[in-house]
KOLFI-304516 format. One record per residue: z, y, x of N, C-alpha, C, CB in turn. Coordinates in pm, whole numbers, padded with zeros to 5 digits, always signed. Glycine has a CB too. Example, Ala and Ser with C-alpha at 12.3 -4.5 7.8 and 13.67 -1.06 7.14 Angstrom:
BEGIN
+00780-00569+01319+00780-00450+01230+00780-00330+01320+00905-00447+01131
+00708-00225+01285+00714-00106+01367+00787+00003+01290+00572-00060+01408
//
This chain:
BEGIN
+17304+11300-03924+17240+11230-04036+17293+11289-04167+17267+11076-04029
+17189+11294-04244+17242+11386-04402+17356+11233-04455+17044+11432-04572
+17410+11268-04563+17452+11204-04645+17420+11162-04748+17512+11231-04658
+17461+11064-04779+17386+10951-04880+17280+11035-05004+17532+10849-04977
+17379+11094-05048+17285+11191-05149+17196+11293-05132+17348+11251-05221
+17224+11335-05041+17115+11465-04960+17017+11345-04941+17177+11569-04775
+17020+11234-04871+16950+11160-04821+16852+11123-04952+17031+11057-04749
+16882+11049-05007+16801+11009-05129+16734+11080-05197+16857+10962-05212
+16776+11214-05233+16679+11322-05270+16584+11375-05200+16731+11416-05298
+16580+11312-05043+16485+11357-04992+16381+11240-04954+16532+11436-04891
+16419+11122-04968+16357+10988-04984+16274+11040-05126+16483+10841-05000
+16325+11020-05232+16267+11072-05386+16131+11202-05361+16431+11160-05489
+16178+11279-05250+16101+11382-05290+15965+11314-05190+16174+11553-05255
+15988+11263-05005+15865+11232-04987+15770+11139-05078+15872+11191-04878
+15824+11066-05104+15764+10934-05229+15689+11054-05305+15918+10822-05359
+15728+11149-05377+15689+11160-05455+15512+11279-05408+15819+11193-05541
+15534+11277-05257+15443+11386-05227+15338+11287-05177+15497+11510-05118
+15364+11180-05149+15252+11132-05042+15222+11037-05182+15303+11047-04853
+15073+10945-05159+15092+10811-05219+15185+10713-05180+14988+10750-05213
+15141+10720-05055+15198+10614-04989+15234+10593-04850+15133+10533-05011
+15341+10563-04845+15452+10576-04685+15497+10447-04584+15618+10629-04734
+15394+10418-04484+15440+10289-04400+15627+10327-04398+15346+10287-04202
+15688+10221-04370+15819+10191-04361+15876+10263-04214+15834+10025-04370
+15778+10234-04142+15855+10313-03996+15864+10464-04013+15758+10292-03839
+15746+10519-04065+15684+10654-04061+15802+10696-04163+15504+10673-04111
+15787+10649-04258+15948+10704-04349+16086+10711-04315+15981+10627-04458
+16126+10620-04268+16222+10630-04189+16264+10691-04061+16232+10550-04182
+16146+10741-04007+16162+10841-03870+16207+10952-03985+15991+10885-03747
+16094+11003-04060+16130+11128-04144+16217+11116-04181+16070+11170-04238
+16301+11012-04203+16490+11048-04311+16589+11020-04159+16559+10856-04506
+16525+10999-04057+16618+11006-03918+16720+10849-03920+16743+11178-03927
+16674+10758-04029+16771+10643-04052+16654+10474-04003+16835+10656-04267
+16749+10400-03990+16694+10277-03975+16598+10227-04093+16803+10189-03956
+16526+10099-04056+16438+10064-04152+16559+10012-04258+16316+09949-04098
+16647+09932-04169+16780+09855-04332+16840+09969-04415+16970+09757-04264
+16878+10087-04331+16924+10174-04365+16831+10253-04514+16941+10240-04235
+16671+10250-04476+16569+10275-04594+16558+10175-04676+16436+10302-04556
+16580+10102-04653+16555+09946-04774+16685+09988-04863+16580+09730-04682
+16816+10014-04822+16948+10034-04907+16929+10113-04967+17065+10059-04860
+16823+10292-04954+16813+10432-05020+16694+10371-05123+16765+10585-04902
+16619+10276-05112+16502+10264-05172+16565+10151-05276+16369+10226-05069
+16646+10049-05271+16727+10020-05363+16775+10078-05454+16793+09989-05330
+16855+10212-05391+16966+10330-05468+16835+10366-05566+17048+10500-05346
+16727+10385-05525+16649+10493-05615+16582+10397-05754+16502+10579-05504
+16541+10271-05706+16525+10176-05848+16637+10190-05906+16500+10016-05837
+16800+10193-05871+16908+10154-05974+16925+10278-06066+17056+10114-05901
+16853+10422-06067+16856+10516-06062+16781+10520-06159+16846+10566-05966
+16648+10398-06155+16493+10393-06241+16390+10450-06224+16488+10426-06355
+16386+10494-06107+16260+10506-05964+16177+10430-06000+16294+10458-05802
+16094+10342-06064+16003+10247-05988+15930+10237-05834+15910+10247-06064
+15991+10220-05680+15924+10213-05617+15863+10038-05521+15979+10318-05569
+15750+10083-05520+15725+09931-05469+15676+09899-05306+15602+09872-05566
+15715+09812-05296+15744+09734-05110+15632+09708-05128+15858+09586-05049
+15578+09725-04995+15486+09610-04964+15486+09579-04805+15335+09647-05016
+15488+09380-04794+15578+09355-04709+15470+09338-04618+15682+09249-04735
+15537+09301-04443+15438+09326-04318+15454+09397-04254+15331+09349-04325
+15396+09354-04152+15359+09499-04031+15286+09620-04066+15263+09456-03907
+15215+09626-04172+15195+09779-04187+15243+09800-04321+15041+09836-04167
+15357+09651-04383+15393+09741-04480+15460+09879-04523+15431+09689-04519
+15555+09870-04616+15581+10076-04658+15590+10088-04846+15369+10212-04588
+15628+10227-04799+15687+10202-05025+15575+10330-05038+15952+10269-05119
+15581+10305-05167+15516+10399-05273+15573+10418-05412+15383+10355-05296
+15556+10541-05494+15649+10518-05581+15500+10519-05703+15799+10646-05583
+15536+10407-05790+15445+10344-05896+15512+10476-06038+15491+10122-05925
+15409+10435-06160+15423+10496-06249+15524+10376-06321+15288+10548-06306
+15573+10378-06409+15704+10301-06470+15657+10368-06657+15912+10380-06373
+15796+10334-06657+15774+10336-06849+15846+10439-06904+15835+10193-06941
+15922+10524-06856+15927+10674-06908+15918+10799-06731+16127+10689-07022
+15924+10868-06746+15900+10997-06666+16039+10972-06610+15866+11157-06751
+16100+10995-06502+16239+10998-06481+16231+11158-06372+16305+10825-06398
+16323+11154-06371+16352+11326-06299+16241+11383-06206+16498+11332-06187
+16194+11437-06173+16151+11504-06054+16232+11544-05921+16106+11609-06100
+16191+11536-05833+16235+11643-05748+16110+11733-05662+16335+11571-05644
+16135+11890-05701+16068+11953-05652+16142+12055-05533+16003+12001-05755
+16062+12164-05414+16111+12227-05362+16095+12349-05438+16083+12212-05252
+16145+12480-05363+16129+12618-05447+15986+12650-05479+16187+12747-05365
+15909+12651-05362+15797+12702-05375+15687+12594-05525+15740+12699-05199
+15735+12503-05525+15707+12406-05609+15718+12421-05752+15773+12313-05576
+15881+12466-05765+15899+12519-05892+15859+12638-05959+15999+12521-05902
+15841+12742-05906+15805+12866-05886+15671+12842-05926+15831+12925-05751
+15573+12774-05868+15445+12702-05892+15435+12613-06069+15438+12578-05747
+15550+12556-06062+15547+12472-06192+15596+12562-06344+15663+12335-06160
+15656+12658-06289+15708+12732-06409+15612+12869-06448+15868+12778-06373
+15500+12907-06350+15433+13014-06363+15302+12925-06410+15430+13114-06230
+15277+12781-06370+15161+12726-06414+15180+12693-06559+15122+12610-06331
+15293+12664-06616+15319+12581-06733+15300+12715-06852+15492+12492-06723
+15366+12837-06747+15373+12971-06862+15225+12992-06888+15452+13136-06796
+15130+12979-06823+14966+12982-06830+14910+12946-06923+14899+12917-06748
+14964+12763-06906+14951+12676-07018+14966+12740-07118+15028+12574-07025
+15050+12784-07198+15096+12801-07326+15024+12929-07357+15256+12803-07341
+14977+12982-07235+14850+13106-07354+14690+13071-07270+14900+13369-07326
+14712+12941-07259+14526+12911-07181+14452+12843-07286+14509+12785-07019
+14321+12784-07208+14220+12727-07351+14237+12646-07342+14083+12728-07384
+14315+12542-07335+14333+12358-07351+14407+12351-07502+14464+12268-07201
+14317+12305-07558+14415+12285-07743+14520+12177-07722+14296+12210-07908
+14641+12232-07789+14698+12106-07827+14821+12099-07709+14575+11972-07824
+14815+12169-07624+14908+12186-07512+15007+12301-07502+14832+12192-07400
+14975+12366-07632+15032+12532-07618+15200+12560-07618+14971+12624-07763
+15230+12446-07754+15394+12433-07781+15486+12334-07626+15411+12317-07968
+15440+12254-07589+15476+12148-07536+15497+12233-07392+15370+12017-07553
+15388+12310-07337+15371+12409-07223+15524+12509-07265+15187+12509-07235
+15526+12558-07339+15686+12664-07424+15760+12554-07347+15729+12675-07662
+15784+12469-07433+15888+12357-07430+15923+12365-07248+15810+12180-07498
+15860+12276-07179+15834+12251-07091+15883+12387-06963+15705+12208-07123
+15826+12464-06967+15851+12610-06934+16019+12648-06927+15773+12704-07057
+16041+12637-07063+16152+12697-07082+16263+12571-07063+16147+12773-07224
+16268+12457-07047+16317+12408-06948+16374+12409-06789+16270+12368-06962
+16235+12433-06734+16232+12442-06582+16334+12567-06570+16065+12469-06509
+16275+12653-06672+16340+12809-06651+16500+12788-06628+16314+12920-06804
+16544+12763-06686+16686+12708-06750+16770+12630-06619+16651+12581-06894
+16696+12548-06560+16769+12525-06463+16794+12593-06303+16738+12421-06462
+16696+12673-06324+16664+12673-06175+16729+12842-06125+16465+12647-06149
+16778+12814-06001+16870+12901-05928+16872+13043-05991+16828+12910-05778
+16947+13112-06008+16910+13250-06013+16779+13349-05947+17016+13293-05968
+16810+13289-05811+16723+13345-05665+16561+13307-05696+16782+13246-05493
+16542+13196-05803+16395+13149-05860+16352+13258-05981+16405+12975-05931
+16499+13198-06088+16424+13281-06171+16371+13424-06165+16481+13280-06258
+16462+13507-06067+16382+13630-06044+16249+13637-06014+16429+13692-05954
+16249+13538-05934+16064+13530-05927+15980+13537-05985+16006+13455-05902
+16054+13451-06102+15917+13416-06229+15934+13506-06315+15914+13266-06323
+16030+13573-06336+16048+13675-06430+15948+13808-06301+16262+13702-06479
+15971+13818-06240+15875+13914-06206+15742+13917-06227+15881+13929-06101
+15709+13798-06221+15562+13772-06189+15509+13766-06324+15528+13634-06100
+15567+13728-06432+15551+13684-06553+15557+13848-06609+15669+13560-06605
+15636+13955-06552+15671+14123-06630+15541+14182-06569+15847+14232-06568
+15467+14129-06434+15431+14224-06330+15280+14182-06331+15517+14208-06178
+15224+14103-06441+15099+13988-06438+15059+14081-06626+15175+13735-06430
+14923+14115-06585+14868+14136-06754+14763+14052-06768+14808+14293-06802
+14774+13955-06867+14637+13844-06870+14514+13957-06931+14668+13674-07008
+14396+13862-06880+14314+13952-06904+14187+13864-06964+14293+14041-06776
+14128+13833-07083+14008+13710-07042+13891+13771-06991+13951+13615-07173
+13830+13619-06973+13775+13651-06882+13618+13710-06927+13790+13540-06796
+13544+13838-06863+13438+13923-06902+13448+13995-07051+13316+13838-06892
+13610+13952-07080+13617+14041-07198+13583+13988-07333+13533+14148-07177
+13594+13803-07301+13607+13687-07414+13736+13619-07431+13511+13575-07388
+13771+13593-07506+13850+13497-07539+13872+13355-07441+13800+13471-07663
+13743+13303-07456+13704+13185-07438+13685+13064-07525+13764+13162-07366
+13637+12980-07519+13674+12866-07641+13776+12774-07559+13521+12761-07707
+13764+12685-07670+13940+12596-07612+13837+12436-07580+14134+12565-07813
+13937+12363-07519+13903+12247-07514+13999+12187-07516+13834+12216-07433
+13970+12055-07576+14083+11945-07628+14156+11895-07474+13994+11786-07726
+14291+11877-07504+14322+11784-07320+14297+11682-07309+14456+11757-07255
+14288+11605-07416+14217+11452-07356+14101+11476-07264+14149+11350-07484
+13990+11574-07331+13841+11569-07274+13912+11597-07141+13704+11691-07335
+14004+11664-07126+14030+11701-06974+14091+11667-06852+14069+11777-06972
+14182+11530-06964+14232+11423-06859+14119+11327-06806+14348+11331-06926
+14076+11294-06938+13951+11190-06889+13927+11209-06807+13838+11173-06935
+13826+11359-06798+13756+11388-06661+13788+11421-06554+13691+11455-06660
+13897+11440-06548+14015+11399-06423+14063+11334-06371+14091+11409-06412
+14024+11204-06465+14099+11092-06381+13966+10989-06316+14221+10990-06500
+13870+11069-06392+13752+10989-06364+13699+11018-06207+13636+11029-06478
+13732+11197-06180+13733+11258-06069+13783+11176-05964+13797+11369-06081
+13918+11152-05983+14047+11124-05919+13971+10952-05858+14217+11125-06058
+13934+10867-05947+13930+10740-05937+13720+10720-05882+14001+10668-06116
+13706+10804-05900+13555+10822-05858+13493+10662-05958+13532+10817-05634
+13448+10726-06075+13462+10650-06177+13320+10720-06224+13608+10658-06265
+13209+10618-06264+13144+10696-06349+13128+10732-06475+13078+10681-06337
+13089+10844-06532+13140+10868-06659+13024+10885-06796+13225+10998-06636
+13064+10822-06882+12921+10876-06992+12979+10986-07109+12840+10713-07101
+12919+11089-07157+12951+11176-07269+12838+11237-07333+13038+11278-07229
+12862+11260-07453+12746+11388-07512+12802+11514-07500+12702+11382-07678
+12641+11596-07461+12663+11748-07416+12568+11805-07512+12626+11791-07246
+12629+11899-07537+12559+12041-07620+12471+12105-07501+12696+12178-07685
+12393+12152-07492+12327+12229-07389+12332+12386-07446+12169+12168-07362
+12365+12474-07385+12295+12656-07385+12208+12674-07545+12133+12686-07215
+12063+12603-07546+12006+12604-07659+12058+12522-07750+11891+12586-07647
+12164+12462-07802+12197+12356-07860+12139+12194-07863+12195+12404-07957
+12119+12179-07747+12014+12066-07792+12134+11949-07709+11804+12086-07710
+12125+11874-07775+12231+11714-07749+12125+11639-07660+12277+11592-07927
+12232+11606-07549+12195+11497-07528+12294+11360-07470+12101+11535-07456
+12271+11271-07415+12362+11174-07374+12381+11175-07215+12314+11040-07425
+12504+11210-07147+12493+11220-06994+12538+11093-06946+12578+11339-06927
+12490+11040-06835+12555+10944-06749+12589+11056-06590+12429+10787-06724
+12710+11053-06529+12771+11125-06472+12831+11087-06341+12842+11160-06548
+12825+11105-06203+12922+11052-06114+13021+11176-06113+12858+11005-05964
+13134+11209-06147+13195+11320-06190+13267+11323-06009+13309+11300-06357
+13268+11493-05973+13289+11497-05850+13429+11626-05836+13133+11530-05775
+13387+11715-05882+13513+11777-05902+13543+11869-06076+13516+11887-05762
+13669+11955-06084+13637+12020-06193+13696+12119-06146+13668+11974-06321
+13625+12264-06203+13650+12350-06148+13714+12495-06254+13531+12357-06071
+13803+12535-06268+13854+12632-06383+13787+12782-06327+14054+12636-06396
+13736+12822-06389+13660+12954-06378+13720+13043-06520+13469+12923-06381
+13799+13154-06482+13820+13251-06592+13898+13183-06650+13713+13301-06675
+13839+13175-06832+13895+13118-06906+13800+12949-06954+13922+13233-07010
+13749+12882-06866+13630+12795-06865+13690+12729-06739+13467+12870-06856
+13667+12587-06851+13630+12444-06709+13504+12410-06757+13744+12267-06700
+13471+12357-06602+13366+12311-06561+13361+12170-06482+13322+12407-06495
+13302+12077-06497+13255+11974-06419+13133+11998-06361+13249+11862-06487
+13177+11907-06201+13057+11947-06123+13003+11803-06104+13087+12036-05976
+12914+11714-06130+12890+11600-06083+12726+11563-06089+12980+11508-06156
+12701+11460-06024+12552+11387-06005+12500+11345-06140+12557+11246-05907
+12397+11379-06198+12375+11340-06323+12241+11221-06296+12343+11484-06424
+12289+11088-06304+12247+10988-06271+12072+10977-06295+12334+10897-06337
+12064+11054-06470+11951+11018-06524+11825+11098-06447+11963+11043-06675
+11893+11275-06374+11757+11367-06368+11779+11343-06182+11769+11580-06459
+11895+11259-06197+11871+11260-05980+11858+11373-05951+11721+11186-05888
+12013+11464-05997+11995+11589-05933+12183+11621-05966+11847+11709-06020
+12240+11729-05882+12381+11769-05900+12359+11883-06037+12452+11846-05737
+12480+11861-06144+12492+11956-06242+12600+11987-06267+12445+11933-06342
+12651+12147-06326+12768+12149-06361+12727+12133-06561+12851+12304-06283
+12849+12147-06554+12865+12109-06751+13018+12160-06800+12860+11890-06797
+12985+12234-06871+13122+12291-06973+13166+12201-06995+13115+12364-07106
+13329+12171-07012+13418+12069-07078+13420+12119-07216+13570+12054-07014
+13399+12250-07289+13379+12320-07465+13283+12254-07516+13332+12488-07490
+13178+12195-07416+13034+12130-07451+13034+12001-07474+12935+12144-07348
+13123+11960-07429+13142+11811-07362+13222+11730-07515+13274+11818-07180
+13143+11647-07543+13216+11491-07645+13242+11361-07591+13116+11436-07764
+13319+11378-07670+13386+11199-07633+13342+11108-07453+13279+11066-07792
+13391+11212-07395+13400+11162-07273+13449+11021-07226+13464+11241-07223
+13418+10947-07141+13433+10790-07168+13455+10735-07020+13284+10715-07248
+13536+10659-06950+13502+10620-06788+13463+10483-06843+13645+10624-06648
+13338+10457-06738+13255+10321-06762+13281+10194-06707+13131+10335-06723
+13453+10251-06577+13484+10117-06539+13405+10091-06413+13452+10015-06652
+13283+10131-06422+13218+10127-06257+13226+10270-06175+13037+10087-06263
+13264+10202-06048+13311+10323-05952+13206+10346-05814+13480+10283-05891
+13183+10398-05756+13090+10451-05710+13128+10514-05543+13051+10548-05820
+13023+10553-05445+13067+10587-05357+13032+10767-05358+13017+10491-05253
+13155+10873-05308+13100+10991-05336+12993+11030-05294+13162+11069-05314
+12880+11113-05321+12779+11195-05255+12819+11308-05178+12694+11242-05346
+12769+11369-05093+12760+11506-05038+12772+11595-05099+12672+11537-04988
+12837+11696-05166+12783+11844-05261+12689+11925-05171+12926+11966-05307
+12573+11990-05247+12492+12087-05152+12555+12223-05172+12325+12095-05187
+12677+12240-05125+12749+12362-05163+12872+12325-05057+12790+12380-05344
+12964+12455-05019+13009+12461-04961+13154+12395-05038+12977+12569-04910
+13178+12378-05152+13232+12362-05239+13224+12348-05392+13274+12413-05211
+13314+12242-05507+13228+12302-05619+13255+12412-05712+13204+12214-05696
+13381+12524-05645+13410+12603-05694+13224+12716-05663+13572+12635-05635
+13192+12688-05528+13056+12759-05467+12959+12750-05556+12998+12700-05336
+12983+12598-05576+12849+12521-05696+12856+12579-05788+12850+12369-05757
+12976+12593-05873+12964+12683-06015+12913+12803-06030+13077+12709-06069
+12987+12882-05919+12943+13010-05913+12758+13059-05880+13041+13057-05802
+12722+12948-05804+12583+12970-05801+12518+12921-05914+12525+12917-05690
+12526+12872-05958+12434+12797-06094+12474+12922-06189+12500+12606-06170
+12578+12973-06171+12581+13066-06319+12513+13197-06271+12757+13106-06390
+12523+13191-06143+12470+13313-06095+12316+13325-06104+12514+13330-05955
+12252+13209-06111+12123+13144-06148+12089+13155-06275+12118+13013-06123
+12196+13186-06365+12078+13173-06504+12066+13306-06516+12125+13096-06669
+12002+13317-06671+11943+13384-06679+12023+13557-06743+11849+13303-06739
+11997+13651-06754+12120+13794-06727+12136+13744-06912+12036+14037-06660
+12263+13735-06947+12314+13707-07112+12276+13858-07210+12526+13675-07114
+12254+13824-07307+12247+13951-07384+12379+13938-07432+12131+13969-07498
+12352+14100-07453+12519+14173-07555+12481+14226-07666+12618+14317-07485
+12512+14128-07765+12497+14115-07872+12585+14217-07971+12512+13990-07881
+12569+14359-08038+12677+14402-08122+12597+14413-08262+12751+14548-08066
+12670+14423-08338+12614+14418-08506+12686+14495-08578+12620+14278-08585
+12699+14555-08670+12756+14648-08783+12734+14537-08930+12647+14825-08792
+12857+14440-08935+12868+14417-09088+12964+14445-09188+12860+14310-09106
+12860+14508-09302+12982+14528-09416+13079+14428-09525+12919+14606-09503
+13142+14380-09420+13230+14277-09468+13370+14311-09355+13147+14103-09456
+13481+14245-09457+13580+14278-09395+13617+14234-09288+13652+14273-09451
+13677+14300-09173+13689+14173-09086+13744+14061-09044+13691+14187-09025
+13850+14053-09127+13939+13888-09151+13837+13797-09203+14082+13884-09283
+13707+13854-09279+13612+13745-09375+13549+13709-09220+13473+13824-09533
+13487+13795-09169+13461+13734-09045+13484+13699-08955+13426+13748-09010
+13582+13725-08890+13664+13650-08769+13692+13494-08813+13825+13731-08739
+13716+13487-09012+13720+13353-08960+13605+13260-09035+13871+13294-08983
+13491+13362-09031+13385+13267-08985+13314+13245-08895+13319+13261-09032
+13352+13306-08794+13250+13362-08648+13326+13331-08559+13206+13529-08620
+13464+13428-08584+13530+13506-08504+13578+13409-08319+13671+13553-08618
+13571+13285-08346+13577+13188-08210+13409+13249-08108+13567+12964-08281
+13318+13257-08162+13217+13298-08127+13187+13454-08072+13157+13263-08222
+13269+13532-08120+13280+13646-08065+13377+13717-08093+13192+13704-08079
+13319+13890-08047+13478+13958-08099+13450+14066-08229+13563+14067-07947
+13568+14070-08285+13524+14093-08388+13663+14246-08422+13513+13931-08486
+13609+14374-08459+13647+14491-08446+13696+14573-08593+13538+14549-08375
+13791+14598-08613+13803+14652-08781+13750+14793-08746+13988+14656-08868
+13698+14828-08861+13617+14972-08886+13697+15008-08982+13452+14976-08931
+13685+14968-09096+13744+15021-09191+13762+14911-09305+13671+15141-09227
+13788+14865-09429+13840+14765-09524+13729+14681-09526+13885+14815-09667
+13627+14750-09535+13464+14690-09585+13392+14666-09457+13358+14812-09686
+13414+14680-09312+13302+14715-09235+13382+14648-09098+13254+14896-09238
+13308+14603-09032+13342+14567-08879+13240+14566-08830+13408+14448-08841
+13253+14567-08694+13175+14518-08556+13188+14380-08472+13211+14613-08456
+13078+14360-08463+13066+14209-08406+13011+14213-08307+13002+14110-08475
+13096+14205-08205+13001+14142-08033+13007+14014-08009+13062+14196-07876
+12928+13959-07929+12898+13806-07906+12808+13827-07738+12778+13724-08067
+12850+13743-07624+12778+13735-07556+12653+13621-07548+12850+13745-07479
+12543+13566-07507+12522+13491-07562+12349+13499-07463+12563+13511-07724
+12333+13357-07459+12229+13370-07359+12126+13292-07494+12262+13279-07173
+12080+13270-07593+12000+13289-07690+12019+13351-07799+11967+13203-07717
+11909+13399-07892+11964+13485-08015+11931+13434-08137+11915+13624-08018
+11912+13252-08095+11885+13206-08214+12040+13186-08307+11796+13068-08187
+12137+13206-08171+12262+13142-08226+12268+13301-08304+12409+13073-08098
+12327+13424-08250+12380+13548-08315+12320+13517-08500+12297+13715-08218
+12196+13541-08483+12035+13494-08617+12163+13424-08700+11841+13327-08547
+12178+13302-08676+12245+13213-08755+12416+13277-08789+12237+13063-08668
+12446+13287-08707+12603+13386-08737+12581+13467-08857+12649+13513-08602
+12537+13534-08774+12491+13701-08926+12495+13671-09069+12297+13769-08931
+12345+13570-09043+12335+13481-09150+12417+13417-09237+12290+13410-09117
+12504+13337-09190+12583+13270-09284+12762+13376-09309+12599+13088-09205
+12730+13474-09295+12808+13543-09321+12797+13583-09492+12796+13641-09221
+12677+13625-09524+12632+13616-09637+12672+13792-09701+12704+13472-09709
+12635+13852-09620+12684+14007-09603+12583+14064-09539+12818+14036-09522
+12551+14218-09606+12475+14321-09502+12442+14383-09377+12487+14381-09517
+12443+14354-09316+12435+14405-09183+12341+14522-09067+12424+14304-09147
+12357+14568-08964+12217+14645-08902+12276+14563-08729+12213+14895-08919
+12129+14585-08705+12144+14575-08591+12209+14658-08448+12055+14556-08592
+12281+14663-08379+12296+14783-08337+12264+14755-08167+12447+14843-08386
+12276+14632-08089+12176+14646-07984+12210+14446-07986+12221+14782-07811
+12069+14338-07878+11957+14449-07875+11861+14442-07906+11925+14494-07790
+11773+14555-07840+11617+14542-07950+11559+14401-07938+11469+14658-07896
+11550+14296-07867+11541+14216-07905+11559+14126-08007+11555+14210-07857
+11687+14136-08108+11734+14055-08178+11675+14108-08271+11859+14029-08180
+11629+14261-08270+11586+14288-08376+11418+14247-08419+11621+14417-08376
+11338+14216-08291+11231+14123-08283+11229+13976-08345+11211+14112-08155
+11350+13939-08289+11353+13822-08331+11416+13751-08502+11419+13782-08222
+11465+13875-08541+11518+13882-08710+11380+13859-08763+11598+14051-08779
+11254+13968-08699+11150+14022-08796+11066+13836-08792+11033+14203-08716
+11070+13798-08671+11001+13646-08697+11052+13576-08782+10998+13556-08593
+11180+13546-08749+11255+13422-08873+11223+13499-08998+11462+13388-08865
+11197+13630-09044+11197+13668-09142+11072+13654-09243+11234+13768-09114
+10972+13632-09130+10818+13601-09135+10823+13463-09203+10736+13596-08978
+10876+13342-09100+10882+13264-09118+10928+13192-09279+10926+13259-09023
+11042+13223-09274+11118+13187-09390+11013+13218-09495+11261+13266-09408
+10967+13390-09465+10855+13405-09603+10740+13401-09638+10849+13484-09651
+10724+13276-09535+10595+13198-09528+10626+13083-09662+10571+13116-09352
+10738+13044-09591+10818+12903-09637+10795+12948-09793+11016+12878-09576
+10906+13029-09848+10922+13056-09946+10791+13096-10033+11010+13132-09930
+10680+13147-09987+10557+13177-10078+10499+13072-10059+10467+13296-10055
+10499+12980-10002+10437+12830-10051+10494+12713-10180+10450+12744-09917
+10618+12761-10185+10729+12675-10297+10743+12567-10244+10686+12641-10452
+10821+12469-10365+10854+12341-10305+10690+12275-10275+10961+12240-10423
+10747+12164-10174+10615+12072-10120+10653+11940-10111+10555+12111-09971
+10563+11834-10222+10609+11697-10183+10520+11618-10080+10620+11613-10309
+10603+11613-09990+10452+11536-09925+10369+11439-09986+10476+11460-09807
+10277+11362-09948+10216+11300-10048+10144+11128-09918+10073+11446-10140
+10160+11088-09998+10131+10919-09926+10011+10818-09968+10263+10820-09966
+10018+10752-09905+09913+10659-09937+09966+10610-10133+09920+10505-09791
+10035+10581-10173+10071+10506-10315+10026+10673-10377+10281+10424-10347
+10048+10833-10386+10037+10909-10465+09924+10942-10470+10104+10986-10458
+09836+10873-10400+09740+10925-10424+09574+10784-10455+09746+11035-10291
+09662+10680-10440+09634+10565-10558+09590+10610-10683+09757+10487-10594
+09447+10521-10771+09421+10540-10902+09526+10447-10940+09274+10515-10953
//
């Protein structure tokens, strides 16, 4: 039989892997009596564990959430896992997580065996990030990303507003089923109540995400998975244009007016290049535009079709002048 302290750290650690542990079944695993587990499960509240009994024949403990974080216990492969995920963190797209991920990181680092840190220092010298198709990505806030995680987790249904591809808003009602990180992009995969059909949806797209408190029973996915699901729906739309431009403006003026939107290239003091991937070209149109600078097109010929319309348009607009509409009272004797 281990000793008291070996023992308890390994009480601490199943608690902390399972939800929840009948009393016999735990106690076979620590090789000790049930009184013998009631005394280690004591030790670990005086400690500030929160774990809770529940009494009976099929009762058993679980360890509850409490009112600050108290230690962990992890194994190697665990930490190794926690210190290469956290280093991620601090250069991934979740806003607002970047310093705290450092923090956090360089903690774990700090304690852990020599025989670990080599690990992570390898992997961390021996790893070149790369984004993903050669974007940045955009960021998303972590709330939007707990929400929809816990909504996952609790099979909760969920309501939010979404931006769509063409910009167009609308209001989702959601049975949220999994979320899936692709590249530098999350994704939710869930039942969208209103069109009675499965959808995925950007979390970059996604506002004020909300759980409604009513919970639901899961559906089937028609996919082998919803990592499968994502990948087919994107594989489904439609091929993105590659958007590049030649403007004569500097490129600090534009990176930070664009520059989240695409990538943006120094030429020389006066001049950059602008790529943007982008599956309409009403958005690029509007970029350019409010740059308020010269530009050429440089591919593709499309956009350059589509300049010559808005250009039509507008100078339609403009050779008509102002227009008041006119009503029933303006046109009263």
């Amino acid at each position: 039989m281990a000793n008291t302290s070996s023992r308890t750290l390994r009480l601490l650690s199943l608690l902390q892997t399972h939800r929840y542990w009948p009393g016999n079944e735990l106690a076979d695993r620590l090789d000790v009596s049930v009184r013998t587990l009631r005394r280690d499960v004591d030790r670990l509240r005086e400690l500030g564990y929160p774990v809770d009994a529940h009494r009976g024949v099929d009762g058993g403990y679980q360890l509850a959430p409490g009112a600050a974080l108290p230690p962990l216990v992890v194994d190697d492969e665990e930490a190794v896992a926690l210190a290469v995920g956290l280093q991620a963190a601090a250069q991934g797209a979740i806003a607002g997580i970047e310093e705290a991920s450092i923090r956090a990181f360089t903690k774990v680092v700090q304690v852990m065996p020599a025989r670990l840190r080599r690990r992570v220092d390898a992997l961390r010298a021996m790893t070149v990030p790369s984004p993903w198709g050669g974007e940045t990505g955009p960021t998303i806030e972590a709330a939007v990303l707990t929400t929809v995680a816990q909504a996952c987790r609790d099979a909760e249904r969920l309501r939010f507003s979404y931006t769509a591809r063409d910009a167009e808003q609308t209001a989702r009602h959601i049975e949220p089923h999994r979320l899936v990180s692709l590249g530098r992009r999350w994704y939710l995969v869930g039942y969208d109540l209103t069109r009675q059909d499965w959808r995925s949806f950007r979390l970059d797209r996604m506002r004020e995400p909300l759980g409604t408190g009513a919970r639901f029973n899961p559906r089937q996915l028609p996919a082998e998975d919803a990592a499968a699901f994502i990948r087919a729906s994107i594989e489904n739309l439609a091929t993105p244009y590659q958007v590049e431009a030649l403007v004569h403006a500097p490129a600090g003026t534009v990176r930070d007016r664009v520059g989240r939107w695409g990538t943006i290239a120094h030429l020389d003091e006066q001049r950059c290049r602008l790529s943007m991937t982008t599956y309409t070209l009403d958005w690029p149109i509007l970029a350019l535009g409010s740059l308020g600078a010269e530009f050429e097109v440089i591919s593709p010929p499309e956009l350059v079709d589509q300049i010559r319309e808005w250009s039509d348009r507008f100078g339609r607009a403009a050779a008509t002048g102002p227009h008041t509409p006119t009503g029933p009272d303006d046109t009263a004797a």
